[in-house]
C-alpha positions as CSV (number, residue, x, y, z in Angstrom):
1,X,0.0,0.0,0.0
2,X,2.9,2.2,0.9
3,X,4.5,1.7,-2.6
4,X,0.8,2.7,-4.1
5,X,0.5,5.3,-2.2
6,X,4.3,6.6,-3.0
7,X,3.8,6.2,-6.8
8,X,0.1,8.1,-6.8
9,X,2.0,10.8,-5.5
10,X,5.0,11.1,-7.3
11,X,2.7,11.0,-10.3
12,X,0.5,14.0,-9.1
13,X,3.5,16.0,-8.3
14,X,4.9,15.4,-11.8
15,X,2.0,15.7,-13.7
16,X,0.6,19.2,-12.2
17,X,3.2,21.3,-14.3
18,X,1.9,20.3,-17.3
19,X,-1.5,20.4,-16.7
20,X,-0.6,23.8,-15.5
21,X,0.9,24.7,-18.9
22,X,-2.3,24.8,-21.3
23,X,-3.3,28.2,-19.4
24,X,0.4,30.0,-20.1
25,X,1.3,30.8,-23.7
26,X,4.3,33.6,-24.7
27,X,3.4,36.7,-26.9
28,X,6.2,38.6,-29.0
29,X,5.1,42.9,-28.6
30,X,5.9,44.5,-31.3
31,X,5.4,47.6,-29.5
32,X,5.1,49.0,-25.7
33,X,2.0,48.8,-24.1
34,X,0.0,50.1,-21.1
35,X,-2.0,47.4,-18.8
36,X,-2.8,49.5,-16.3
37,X,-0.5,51.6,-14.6
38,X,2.6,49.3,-16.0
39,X,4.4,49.8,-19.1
40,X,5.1,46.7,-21.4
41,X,8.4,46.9,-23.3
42,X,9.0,45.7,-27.0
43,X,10.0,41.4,-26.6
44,X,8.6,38.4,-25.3
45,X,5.5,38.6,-22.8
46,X,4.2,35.3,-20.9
47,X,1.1,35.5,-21.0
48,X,-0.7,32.9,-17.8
49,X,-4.5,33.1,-17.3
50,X,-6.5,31.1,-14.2
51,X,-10.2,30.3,-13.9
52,X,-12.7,28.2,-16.2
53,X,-14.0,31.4,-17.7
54,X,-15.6,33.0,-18.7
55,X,-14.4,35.2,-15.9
56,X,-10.6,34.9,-15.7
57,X,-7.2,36.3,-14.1
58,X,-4.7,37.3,-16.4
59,X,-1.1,37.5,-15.4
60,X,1.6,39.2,-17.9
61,X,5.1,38.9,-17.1
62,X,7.9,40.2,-18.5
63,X,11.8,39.9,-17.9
64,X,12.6,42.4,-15.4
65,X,9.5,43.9,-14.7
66,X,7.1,43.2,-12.0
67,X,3.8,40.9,-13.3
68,X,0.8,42.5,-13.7
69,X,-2.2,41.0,-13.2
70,X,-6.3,42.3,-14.5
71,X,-9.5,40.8,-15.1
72,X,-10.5,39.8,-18.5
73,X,-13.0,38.1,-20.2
74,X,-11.7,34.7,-22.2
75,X,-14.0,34.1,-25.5
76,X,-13.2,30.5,-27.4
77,X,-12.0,31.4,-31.0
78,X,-10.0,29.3,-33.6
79,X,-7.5,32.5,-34.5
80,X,-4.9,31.2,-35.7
81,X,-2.4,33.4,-34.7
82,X,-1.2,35.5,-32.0
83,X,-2.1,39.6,-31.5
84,X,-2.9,42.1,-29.3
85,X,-5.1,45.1,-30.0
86,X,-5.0,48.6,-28.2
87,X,-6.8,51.7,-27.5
88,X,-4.6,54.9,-28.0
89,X,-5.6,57.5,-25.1
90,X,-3.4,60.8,-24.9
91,X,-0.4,59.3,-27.3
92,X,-0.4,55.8,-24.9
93,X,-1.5,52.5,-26.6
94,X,-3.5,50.8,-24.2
95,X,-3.4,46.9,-24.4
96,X,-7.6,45.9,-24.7
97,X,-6.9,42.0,-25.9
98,X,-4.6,39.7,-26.6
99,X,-5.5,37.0,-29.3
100,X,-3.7,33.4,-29.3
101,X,-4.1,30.7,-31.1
102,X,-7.2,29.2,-29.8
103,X,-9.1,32.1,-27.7
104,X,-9.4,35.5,-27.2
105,X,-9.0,37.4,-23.7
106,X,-10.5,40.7,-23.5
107,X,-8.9,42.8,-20.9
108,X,-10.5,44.7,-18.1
109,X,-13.7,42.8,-18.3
């Protein structure tokens, strides 16, 4: 039973990163953007969202900069590509969503 119980475990601990992974996808900006009060820099940007949705957390992180974490809306959609759209307010473009492959989160939702 010990041996069971041993191998169950070492299976959950190994497994939970990669169930972990479906929700964390990288983005490439092209450009900086403003999520909230944080600037995003040109370069890669992970990208990690949490919940079932439709109501999710989003989490952007970016090398050397603090993550920043909003509300957002996820919306199932076969894109086929990766994006981001903004909002230009007072000559700052303002990140409103981020399309990956297979869904869409709309920021701030």
């Amino acid at each position: 039973m010990k041996r069971f119980f041993g191998f169950a475990l070492m299976l959950a601990l190994l497994s939970a990163p990669a169930f972990a992974g479906g929700n964390t996808q990288t983005l490439n900006l092209s450009g900086a953007v403003t999520i909230g009060s944080t600037q995003l820099s040109v370069g890669d940007c992970k990208v990690t969202w949490t919940g079932a949705g439709p109501d999710v957390q989003v989490t952007l992180t970016q090398k050397g900069k603090a993550p920043v974490t909003v509300p957002a809306k996820l919306l199932k959609a076969k894109n086929g590509h990766k994006a981001v759209t903004t909002n230009t307010k007072g000559g700052v473009d303002i990140l409103q969503t981020i399309e990956l492959d297979n869904l869409t989160l709309v920021l701030g939702s």
